[in-house]
N, C-alpha and C positions, 0 to 999 in steps of 0.2 A: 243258515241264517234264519233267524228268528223273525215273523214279522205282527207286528201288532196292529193291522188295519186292513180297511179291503185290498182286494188284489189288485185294484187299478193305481195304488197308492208309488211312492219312492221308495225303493229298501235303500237305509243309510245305514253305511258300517261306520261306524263309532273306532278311528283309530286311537288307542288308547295312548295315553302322555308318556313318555318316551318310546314308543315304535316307530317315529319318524324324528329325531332330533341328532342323530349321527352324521345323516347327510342325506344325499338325494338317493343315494343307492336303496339308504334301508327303508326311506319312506315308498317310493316304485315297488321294492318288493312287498312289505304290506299291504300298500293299496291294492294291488295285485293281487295278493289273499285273499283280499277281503270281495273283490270284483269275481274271481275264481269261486268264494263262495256263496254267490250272488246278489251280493250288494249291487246297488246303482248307483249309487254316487258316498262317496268320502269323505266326513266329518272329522277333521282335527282343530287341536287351539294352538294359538302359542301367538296371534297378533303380528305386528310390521316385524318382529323378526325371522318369521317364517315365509313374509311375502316370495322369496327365491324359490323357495321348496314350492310353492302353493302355483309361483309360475309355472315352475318345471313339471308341476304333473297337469296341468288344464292345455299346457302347450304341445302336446302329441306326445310324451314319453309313455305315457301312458296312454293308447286310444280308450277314448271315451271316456275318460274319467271326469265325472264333477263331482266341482268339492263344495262343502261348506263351510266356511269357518272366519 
């Protein structure tokens, strides 16, 4: 992971537009990627219809993960 700021800053992995739209499986596994290659927290879009997905990963499927979006 690339970062462009001091060290004390957030690394956000940027989930790109369909890597989480399949279902909760495929979003947990990318987040996952992205946290594995040390992002701190996870940026996706997609608004009130991805509220489900966005619960599912802040509600412990994921430890640790916050998101942005």
């Amino acid at each position: 992971m690339r970062r462009r700021a001091g060290p004390s800053s957030d690394g956000a992995g940027d989930l790109p537009f369909g890597a989480y739209h399949e279902g909760r499986d495929q979003a947990i596994r990318n987040a996952g990627r992205l946290l594995a290659g040390g992002a701190e927290m996870v940026k996706l879009e997609g608004g009130a219809v991805l509220a489900d997905t966005v619960d599912f990963l802040v509600s412990g499927a994921c430890r640790s993960v916050r998101t942005s979006g």
